[in-house]
C-alpha positions in Angstrom: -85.5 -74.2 68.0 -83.1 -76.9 67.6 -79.5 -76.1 68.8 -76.0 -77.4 67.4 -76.3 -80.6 70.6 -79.9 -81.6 68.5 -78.6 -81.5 65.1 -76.5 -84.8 63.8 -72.6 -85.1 64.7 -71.7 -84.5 61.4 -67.6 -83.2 59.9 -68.0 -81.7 57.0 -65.7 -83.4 53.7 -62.8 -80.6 53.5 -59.6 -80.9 51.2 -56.4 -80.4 52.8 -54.4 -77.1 52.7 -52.3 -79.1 50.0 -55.1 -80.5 48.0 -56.8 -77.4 47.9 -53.6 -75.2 46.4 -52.3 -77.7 44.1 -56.2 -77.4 42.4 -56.0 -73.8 42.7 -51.8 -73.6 40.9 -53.2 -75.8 38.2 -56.8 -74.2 37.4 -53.5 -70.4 38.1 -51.2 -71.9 35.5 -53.7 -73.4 33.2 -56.4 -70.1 32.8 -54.0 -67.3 33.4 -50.2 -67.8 33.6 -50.6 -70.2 30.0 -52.6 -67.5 28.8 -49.8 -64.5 29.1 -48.0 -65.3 25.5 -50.9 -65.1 22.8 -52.4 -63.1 21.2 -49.9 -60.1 20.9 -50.5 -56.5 22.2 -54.4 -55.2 21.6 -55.0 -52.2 19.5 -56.4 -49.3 22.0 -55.5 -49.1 25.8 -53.8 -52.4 25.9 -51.0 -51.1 23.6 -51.4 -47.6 24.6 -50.7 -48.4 28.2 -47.7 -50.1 27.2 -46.5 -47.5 25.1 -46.6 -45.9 28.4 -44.9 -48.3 30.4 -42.5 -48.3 27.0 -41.7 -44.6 27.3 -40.6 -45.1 31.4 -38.6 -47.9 30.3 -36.3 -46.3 27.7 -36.8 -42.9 29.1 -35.7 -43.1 32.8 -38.6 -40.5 33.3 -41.1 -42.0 36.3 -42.9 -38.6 36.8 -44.7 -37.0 33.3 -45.8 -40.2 31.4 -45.9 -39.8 27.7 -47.9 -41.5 25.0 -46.6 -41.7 21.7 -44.4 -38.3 22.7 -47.3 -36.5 23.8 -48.1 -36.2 27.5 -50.0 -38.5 29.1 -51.7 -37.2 32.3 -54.7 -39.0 32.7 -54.0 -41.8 35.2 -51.7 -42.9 38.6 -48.3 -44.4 37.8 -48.2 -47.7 39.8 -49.3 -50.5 36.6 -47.0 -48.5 34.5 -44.2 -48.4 36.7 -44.7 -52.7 37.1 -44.7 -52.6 33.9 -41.9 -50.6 33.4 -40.2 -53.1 35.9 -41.6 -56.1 33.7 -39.7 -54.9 30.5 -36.4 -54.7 32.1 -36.6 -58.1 33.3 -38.3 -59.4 30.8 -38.0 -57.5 27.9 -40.7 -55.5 26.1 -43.2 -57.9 25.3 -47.2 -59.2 26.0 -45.7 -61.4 28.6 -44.0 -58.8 30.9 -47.2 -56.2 30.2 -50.0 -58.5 31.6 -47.9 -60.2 34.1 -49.2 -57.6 36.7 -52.8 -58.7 36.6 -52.1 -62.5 36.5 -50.2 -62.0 39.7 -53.0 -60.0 40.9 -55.6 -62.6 40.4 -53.4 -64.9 42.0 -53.2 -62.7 45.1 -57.3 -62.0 45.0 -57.6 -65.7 45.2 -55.1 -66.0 47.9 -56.8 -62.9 49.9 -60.3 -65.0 49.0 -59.3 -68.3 50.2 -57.6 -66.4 53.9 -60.7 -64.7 54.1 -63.3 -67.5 53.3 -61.6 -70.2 55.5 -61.3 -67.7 58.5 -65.1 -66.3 58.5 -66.4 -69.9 57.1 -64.5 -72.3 57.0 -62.0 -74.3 54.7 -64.2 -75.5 52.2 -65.6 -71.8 51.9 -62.0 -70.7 51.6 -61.5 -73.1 48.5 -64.7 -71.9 46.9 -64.0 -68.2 47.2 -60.8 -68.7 45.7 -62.2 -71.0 42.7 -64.6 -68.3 42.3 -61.8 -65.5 41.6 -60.0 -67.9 39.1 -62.7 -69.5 37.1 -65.6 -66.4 37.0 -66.3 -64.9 33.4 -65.2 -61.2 34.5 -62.0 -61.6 35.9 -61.0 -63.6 33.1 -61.9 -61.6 30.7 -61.1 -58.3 32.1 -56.8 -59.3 32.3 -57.1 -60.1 28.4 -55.7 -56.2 28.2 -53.9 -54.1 30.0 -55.8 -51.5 32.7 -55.5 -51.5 36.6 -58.6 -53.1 37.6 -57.4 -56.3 38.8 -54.2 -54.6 40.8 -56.4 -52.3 42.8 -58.9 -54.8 43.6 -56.1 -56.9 44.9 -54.8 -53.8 46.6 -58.7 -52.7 48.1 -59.2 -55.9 49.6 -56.0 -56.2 50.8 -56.4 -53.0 53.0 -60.0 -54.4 54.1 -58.8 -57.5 54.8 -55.9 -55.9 57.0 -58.5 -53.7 58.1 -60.9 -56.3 60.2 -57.8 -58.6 60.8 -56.1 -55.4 62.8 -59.5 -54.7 64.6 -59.8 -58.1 65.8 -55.8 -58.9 66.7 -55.1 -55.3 67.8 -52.0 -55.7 65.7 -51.0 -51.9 64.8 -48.7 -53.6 62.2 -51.9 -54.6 60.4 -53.2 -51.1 60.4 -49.8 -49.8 58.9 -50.3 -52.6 55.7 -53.9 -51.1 55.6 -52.7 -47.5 55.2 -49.7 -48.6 52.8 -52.3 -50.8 50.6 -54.4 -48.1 50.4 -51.8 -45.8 49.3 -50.8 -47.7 46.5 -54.1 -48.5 45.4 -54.1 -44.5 44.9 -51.3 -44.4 42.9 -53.2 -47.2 40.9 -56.9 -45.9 40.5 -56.9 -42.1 42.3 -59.1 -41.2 44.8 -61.8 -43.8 44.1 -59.6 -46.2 46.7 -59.4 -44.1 50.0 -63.3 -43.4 49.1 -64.0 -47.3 48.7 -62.7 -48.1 51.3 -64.2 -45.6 54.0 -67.6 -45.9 52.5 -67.1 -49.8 53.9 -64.5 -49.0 56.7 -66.2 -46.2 58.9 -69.7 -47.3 58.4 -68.7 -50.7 59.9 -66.5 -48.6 62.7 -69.9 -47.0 63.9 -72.3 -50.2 63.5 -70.3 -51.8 65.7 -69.4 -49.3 68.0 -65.6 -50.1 67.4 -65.4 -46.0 66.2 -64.4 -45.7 70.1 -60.9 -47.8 69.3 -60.6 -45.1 66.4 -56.7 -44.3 67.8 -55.8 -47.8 67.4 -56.5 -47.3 63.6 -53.1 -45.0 63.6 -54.7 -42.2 62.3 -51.8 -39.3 62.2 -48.9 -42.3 61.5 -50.5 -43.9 59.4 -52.0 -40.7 57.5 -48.4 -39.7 57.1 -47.6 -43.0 55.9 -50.2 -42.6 53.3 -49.0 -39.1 52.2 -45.3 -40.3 51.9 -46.2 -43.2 49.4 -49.6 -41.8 47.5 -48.1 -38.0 47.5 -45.0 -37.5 46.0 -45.9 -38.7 42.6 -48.5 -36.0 42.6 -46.5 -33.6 43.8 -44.1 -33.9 41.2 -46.4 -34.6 38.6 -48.1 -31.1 39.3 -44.8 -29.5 39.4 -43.4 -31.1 36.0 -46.6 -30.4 34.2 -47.9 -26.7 35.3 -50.6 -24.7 34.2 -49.6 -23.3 30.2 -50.8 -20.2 28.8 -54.2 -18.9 30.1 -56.5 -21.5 30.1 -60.2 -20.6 30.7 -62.9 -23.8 31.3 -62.4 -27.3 30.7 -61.6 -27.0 27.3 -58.3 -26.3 26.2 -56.8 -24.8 23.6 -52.9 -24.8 21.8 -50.8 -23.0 24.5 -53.3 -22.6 26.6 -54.0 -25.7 29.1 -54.3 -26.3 32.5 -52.0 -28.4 34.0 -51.7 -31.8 36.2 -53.6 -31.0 39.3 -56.6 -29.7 37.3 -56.6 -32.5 34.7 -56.1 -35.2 36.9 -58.3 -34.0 40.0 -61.0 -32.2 38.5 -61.3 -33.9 34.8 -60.1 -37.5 35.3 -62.1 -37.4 38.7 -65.2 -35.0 39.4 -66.3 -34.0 36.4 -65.7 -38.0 34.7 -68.0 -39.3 37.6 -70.5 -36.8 36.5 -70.3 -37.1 33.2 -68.5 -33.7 32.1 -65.4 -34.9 31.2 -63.3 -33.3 28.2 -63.0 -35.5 25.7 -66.3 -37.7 26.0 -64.7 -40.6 24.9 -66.7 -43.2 27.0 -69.9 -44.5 27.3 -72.2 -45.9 29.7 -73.9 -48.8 30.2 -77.5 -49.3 30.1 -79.1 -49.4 33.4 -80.7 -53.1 33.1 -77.6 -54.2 31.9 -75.5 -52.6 33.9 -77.2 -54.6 37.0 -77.2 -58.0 34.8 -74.2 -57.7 33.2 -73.1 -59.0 36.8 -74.6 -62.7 36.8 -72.1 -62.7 33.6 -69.0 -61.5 35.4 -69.5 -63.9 38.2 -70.7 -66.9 36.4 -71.1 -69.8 37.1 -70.4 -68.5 40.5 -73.9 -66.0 40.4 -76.0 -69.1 40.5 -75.4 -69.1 43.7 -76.5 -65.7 44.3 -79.9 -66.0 44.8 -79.0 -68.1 47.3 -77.0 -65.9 48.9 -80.2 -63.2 48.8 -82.2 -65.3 50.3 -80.5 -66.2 53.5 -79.7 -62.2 53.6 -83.6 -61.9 53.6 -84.4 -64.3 55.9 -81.5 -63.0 58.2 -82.3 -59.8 58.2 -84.0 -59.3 62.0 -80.6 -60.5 63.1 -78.1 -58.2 61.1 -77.1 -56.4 64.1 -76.3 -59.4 66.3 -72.9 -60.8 67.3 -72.0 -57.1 65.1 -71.8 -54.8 68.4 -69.1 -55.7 71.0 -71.6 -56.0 73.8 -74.2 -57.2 71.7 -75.4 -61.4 71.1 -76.5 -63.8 73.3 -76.6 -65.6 76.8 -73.2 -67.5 77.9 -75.5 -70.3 78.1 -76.3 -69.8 74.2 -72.0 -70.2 73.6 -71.3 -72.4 75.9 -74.5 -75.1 73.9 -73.1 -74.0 70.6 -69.2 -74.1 71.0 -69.4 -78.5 71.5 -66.3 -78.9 69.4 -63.6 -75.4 70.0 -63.7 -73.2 73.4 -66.5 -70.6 74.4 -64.0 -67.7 73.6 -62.7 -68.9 69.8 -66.1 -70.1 69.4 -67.1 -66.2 69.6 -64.5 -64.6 68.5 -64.7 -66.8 65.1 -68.7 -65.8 65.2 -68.1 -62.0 65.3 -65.3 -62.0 63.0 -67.9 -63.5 60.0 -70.8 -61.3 61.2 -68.3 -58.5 60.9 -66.9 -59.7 57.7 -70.2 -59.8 56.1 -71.2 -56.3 56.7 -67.8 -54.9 55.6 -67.6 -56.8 52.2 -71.8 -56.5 51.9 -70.9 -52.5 52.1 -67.7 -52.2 50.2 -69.5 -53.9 47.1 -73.1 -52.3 47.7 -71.4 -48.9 47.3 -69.2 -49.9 44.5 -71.7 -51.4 42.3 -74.3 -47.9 43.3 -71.3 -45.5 42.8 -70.8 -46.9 39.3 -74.7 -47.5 38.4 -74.7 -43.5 39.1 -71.2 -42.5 37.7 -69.5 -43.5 34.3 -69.2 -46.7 33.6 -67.6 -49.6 31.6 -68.1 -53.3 31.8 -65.1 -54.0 34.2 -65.1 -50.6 36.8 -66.9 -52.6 39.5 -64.5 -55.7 39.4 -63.2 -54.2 42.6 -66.7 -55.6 43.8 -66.7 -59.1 42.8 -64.2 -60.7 44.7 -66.3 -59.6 48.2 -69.6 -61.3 46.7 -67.6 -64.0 45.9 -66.4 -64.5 49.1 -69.9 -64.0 50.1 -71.4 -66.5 47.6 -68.5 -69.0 49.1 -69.6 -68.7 52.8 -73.4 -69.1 52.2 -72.2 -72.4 49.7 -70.6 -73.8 51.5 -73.4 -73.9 54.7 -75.4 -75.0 53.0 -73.3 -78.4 51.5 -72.1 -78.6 55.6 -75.8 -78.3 56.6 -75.1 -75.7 59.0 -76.7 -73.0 60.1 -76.4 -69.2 61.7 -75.0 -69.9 65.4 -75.6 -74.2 65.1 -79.4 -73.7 64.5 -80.7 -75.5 61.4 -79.9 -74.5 57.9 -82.0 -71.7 56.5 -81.9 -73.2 53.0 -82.5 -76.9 51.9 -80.1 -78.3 49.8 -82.4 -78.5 47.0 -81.6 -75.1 46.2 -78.1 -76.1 45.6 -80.4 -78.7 43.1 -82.0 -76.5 41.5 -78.6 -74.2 40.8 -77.0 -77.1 39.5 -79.8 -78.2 36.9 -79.5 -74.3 35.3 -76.5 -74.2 35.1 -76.8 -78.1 33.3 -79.6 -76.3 31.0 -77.4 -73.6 30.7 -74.9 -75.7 29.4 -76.9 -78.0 26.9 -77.8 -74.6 25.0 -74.6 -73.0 24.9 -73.6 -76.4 23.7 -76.4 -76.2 21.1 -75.7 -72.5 20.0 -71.9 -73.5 19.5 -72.4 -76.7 17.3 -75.3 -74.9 15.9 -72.2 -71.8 14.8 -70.1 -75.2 14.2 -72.4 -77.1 11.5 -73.3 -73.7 9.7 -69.5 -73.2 8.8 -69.1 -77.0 8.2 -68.5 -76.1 4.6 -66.2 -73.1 5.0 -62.3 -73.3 4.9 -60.4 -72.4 8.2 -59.9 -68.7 8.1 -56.7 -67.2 9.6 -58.5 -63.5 9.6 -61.6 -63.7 11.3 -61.8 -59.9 10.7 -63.2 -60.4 7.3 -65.9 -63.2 8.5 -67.2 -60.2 11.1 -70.1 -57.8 11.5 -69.4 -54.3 11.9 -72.5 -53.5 14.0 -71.1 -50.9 16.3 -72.6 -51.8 19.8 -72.2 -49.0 21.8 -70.3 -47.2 19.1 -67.2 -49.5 20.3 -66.9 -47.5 23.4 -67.6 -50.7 25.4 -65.0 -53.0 25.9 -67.1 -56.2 24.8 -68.6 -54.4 22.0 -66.6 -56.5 19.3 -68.6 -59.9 20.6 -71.8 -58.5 18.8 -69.9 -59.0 15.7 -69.6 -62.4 15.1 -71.6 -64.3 12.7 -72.4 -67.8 11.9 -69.0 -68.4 9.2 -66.4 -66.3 11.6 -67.1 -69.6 13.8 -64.8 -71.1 10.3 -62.0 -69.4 12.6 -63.5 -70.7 15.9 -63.6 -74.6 15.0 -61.1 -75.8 18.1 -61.9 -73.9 20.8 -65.7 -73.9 19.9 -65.5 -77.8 20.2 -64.0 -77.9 23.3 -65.9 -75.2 25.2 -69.2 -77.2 23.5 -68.0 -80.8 24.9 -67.2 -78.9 28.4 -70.5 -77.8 28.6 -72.6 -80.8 27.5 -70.6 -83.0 30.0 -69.5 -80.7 33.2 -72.3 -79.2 34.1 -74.7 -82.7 33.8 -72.1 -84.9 35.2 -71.8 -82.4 38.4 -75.8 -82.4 38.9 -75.5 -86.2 39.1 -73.1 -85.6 41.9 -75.3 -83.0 43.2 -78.0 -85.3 43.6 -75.8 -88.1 45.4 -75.3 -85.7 47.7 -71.3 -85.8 46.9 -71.4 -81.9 47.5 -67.5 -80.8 47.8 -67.2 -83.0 44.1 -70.3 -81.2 42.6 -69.0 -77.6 43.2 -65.6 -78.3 42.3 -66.7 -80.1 39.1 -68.4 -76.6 38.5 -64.8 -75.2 38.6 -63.2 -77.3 36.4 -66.0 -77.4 33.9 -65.5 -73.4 34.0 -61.6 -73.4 33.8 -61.8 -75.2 30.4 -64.5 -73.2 28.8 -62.3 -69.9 29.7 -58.6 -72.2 28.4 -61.2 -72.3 24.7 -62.1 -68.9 25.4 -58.4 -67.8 25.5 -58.0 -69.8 22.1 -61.0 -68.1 20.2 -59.9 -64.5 21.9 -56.2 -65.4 20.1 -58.1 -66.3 17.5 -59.3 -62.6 16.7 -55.7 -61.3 16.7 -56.4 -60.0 13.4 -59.0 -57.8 14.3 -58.1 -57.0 17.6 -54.1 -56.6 17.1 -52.5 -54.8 14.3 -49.1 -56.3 14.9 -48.6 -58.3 11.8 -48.5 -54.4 9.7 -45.9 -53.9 12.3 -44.1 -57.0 11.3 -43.9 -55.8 7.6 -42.9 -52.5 8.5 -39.9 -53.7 10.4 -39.0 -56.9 8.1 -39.0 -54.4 4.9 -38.3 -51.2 5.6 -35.8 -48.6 7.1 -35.1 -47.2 10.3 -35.5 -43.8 8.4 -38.8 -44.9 7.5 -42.1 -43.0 9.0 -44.8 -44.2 10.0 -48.1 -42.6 9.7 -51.9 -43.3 11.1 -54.9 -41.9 9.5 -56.9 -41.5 12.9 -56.6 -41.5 16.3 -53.2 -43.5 17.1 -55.1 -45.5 19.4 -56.4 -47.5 16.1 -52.8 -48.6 15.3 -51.1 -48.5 18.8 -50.2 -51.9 18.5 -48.2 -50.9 15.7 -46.5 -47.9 17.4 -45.3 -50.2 20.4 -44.1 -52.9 17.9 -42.3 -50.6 15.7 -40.7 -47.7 18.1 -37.3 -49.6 18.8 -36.9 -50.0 14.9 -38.5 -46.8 13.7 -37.2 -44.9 17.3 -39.5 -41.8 16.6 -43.3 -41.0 17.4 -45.6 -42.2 14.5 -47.1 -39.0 12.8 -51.2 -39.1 13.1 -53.7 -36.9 11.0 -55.2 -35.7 13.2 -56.2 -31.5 14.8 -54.4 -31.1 17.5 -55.8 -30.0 20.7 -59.4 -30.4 18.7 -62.5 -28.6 20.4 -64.3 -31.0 18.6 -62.5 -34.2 21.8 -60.6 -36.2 18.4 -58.1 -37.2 20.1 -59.0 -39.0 23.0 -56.1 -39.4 25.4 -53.9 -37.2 23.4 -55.7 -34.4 23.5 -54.6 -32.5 26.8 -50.6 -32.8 25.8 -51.7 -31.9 22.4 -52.5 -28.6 23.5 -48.6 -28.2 25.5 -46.8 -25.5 23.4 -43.8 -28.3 23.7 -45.8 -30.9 22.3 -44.2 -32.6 19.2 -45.3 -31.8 15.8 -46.8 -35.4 14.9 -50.1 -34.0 14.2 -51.0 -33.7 10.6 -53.3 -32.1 8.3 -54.9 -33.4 5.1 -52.8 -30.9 2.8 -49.7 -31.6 5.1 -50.1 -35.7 4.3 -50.7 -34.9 0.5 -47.6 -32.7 0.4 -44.7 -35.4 2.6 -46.1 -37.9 0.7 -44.0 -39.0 -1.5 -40.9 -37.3 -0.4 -37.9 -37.9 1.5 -37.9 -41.2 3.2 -40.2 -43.8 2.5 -43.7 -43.4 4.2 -46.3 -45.6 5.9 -49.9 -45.1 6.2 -52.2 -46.8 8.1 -56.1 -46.7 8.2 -59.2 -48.3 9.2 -61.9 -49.4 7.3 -63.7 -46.2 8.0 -60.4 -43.8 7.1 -60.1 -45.8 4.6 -62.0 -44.0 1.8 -60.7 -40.4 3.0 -57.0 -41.7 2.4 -57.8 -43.1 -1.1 -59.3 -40.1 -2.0 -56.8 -37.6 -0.8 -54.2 -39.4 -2.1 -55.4 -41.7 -5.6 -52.8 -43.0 -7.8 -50.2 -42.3 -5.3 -50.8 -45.2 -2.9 -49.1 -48.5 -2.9 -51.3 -51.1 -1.3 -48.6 -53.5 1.1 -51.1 -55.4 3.3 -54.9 -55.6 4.4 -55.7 -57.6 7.5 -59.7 -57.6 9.0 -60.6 -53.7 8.6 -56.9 -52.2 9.0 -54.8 -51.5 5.6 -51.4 -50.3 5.4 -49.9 -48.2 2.3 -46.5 -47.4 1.3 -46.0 -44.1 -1.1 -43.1 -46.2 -3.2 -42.8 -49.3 -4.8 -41.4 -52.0 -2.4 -38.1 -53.3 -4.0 
């Protein structure tokens, strides 16, 4: 075996602490600060959860959150309350509602880059953190509004404070665990404290380190936990008890359990095993549950074989360096610490075998708790910043030729080849399928409403987030013209010019080119995503409504409000009442969706409508607005023929008017 004295003096290429964040501001500023203005509020949870936020801001009431006037029980407080926070600054706007998950990208990729250049060095630092900034998911997961990105921040925050207390006996560091996790509570529920002990105590025992269990501050820091996670709850509970005589997990009007039962048992049990009242979610296939993942972390999962591989070939020495008394001979150290002392030299070596098993389980059990649970696209984004960290470290020994404790590398640097030329294949036909989308509308005018160049093929039954990316068709790419040219170009050129670097052996340039190449396919992305403002957004009816007509004026949605809660938010500070919806309350049937549970309150305003109540207002007293999608559509012509006045159409949402509009 050839040791660290054997193998050529090499020092590996590494940017300076200076180079490395003025790449990582720019690739901030360009993929997700620049992005923060366009489009406007999304139809569905992104304006819902601002409506939320909304509510806190003009209401002064932090405690019982309220959708469109109706409570709102189903989640923790903490990205509302930022949000909140964001308005006041910053006024109630797209801007101030996603500034929360920019921020908390930025601080993944700051965690990423401490964690990678302290268990792997600098260049691994630099990769991590280009791995949270230019990767598919978390781009395309902080397009909208929900807390993913903030507790994954949070998570790995308490993890990272976790090892970092273990290893500098710093109780301070064990206090910002216990805080972190507390506010990742309030920002997810219970899933955090159970992440993070299904990583946390499992590494506690494999290392034996369970015996320094008081150093962990259980009864302070349990307490401190409590006094940030629990009084939210408490109050919550308190403001929002138990009404009538509820019996089983279906309500009905005046009779409803309250907070604790909702939010515990509903929102948390019985959602992870599927028995949640209303079923309005969906999960994912189990194939593509698993594969989804090379999507969210590409171009970063090319990698990941890699990174498989070396765990694989590793594997009889998993345990080593983990225990404290466990590792080699001082003879081993003293041949294999040439350039830094015996005791950093091992100290550095235990913190990354350490490091590797706590991020290897905190994502393992993540991604299994989710393939078993309920799940959506984004729940096990928590997840991806540890494998990316991961990825990095494995990278980036490879590029520096070294191996586990100075021996030779355990992977040639063909594989990093062999990465490079798919992702350059990769590239060529995406590059194809764009200009391909590009030629076929050659002929078509530019088209300000993609909506009506769409599909409607119902993926999923648009329960899935992405579902809406199944619909588009060869002419909506008459709408796509810009940012389809410029995420083809990146393509064709990025990825080939970085596997001619690859094969100079010009490693640091070839990885960062894969970066860049990355960052300027998701800046197009961001322009064809503004692009379907139309379909997605449903501000522009909300724009009409305020530029012509009255602050008497109601406002009325044929659905669940969700389909027009763009419109509610946009329209509240004129209109300064809850938008009506025709709709059962408190349905047995789940219509609804997150309405449904403060439906049922006896308190709960009379918004709800029925068919024969819309008929008779309409018409009378003030003037009224009605919107509906395209499938709403025909029930609201019918009920209502000869007395609707048709104001404005945009992709498959129509508003109407019951007068004519002077």
């Amino acid at each position: 075996m050839e040791n660290a004295q054997n193998l050529p003096n090499r020092t590996p290429q590494v940017p300076s602490k200076l180079a490395a964040w003025t790449l990582l501001g720019a690739i901030f500023l360009a993929v997700q600060f620049a992005s923060l203005f366009t489009p406007p509020l999304l139809d569905d949870v992104d304006a819902s959860h601002a409506q939320v936020a909304k509510h806190m801001d003009q209401s002064g009431d932090w405690i019982t959150m309220k959708l469109n006037g109706i409570r709102y029980l189903e989640k923790p407080p903490l990205p509302y309350w930022l949000d909140a926070a964001g308005y006041w600054i910053f006024g109630q706007n797209v801007f101030a509602t996603h500034l929360p998950n920019a921020l908390a990208i930025l601080g993944l990729a700051w965690l990423a880059w401490l964690w990678g250049s302290r268990g792997w060095g600098r260049r691994a630092g630099l990769y991590a953190a280009l791995g949270v900034l230019t990767s598919i998911g978390p781009f395309l997961f902080t397009r909208f509004a929900i807390p993913e990105a903030l507790l994954s921040f949070l998570l790995l925050y308490a993890l990272w404070s976790f090892i970092t207390g273990l290893e500098s006996r710093n109780p301070i560091r064990f206090y910002g665990m216990w805080a972190a996790l507390a506010l990742a509570t309030l920002t997810k529920g219970l899933i955090a404290p159970v992440f993070f002990a299904a990583a946390a105590i499992p590494l506690l025992l494999l290392s034996g380190q369970w015996r320094r269990w008081r150093e962990l501050k259980p009864v302070t820091g349990v307490l401190l936990f409590l006094a940030v996670a629990a009084p939210w709850h408490i109050l919550a509970g308190l403001a929002n008890p138990d009404q009538g005589h509820p019996v089983g997990n279906h309500p009905t009007p005046g009779n409803v359990h309250g907070f604790w039962y909702f939010y515990f048992v509903n929102e948390h049990f019985l959602r992870f095993v599927g028995g949640r009242f209303p079923h309005d979610y969906n999960k994912m296939p189990f194939a593509w549950y698993w594969l989804a993942h090379l999507v969210w972390l590409f171009p970063w999962s090319l990698f990941l074989p890699a990174l498989l591989v070396v765990a694989w070939r590793t594997r009889h020495a998993w345990m080593q360096h983990l225990h404290r008394d466990s590792g080699q001979t001082v003879d081993f150290y003293l041949d294999h610490a040439a350039r830094e002392d015996v005791a950093s030299y091992v100290a550095r070596l235990k913190f990354r075998v350490r490091s590797t098993w706590l991020l290897a389980l905190f994502s393992g059990f993540t991604l299994l708790f989710f393939a078993i649970s309920t799940n959506q696209e984004y729940y096990t984004f928590p997840a991806w910043t540890p494998i990316l960290i991961l990825i990095a470290g494995v990278l980036a020994g490879i590029e520096e030729r070294r191996g586990p404790e100075g021996q030779k590398p355990l992977l040639s640097q063909k594989w990093l080849s062999g990465a490079q030329m798919v992702f350059s294949v990769a590239g060529v036909l995406a590059a194809v399928a764009l200009g391909s989308g590009l030629w076929e509308s050659r002929n078509l005018p530019f088209v300000s409403d993609i909506g009506t160049l769409l599909a409607h093929r119902d993926v999923g039954g648009y329960t899935l987030s992405m579902s809406h990316l199944f619909d588009l068709t060869g002419p909506s790419f008459a709408a796509l013209r810009l940012p389809a040219m410029i995420a083809a170009i990146a393509l064709l050129i990025g990825p080939a010019f970085g596997w001619v670097l690859r094969v100079r052996r010009k490693h640091l340039a070839a990885t960062v080119s894969i970066a860049l190449t990355s960052a300027v396919f998701l800046i197009a992305a961001h322009i064809a995503f503004a692009r379907f403002e139309p379909m997605l957004s449903s501000k522009q009816l909300a724009d009409t409504i305020v530029s012509k007509g009255s602050p008497a004026d109601s406002f009325i949605i044929y659905g669940d409000q969700s389909d027009a809660s763009s419109v509610v938010f946009y329209t509240h500070k004129f209109l300064q009442k809850p938008a009506y919806i025709v709709m059962e309350p408190c349905s047995p049937h789940g219509n609804g969706s997150s309405l449904l549970w403060g439906s049922c309150y006896p308190d709960a305003p009379k918004i709800f409508l029925s068919d024969d109540q819309l008929s008779k207002m309409w018409g009378t007293g003030e003037r009224k607005w009605l919107f509906a999608q395209d499938t709403n559509q025909p029930k609201a012509e019918q009920l209502l023929a000869g007395r609707l006045y048709h104001v404005q159409s945009i992709a498959d949402k129509a508003l109407w008017t019951d007068r004519p509009l002077k």
